[in-house]
N, C-alpha and C positions, 0 to 999 in steps of 0.2 A: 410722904414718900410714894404712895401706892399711887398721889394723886399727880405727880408730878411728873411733867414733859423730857423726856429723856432723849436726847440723839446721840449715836456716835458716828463719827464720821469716817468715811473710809473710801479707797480709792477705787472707781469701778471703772469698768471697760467698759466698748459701746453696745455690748449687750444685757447689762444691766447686771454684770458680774462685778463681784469684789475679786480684787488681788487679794487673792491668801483667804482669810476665814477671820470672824469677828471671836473674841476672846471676851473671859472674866476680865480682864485686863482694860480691854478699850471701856468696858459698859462702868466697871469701877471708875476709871477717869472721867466718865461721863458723869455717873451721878457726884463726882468730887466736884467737878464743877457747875453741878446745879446747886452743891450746897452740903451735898450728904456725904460725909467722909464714911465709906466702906471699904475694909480690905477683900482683897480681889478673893481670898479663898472662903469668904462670905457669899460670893455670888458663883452661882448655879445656873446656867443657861439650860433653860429646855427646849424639850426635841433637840434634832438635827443639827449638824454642822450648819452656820449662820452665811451664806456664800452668796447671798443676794441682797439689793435693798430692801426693805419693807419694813413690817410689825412684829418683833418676838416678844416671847415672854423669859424670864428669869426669876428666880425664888433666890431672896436675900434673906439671911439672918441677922437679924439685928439686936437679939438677944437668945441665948443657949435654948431656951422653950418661947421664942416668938420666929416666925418666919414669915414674909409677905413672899407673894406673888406680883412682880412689876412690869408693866409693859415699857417697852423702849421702842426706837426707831433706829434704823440703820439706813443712814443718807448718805448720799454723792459730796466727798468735801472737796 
């Protein structure tokens, strides 16, 4: 998981904005479809509101005393 390529895709304007903001929601679908079934109140996005493309990070629990730290990407879909 920690190693694995994450995107979620999301709709941007022509200055490199998202419409709206990236959710526990889009990142859970994301890793659903790389493979890893998480529910979405397992995942934690840190820092800020997600409002542009680029690199964040998220802290999943994947067990009551295990938690990772994951990078994802937020693309142009």
């Amino acid at each position: 998981l920690e190693s694995a390529t994450i995107e979620v895709g999301a709709k941007v304007g022509e200055n490199g904005k998202i419409f709206g903001s990236v959710s526990n929601v889009q990142v859970a679908e994301a890793l659903e479809t790389a493979g890893f079934a998480i529910e979405r109140k397992k995942i934690k996005l840190l820092g800020e509101a997600i409002k542009t493309v680029g690199t964040y990070k998220a802290e999943v629990i994947v067990h009551k005393d295990i938690k990772l730290t994951i990078d994802f990407k937020v693309v142009e879909a």
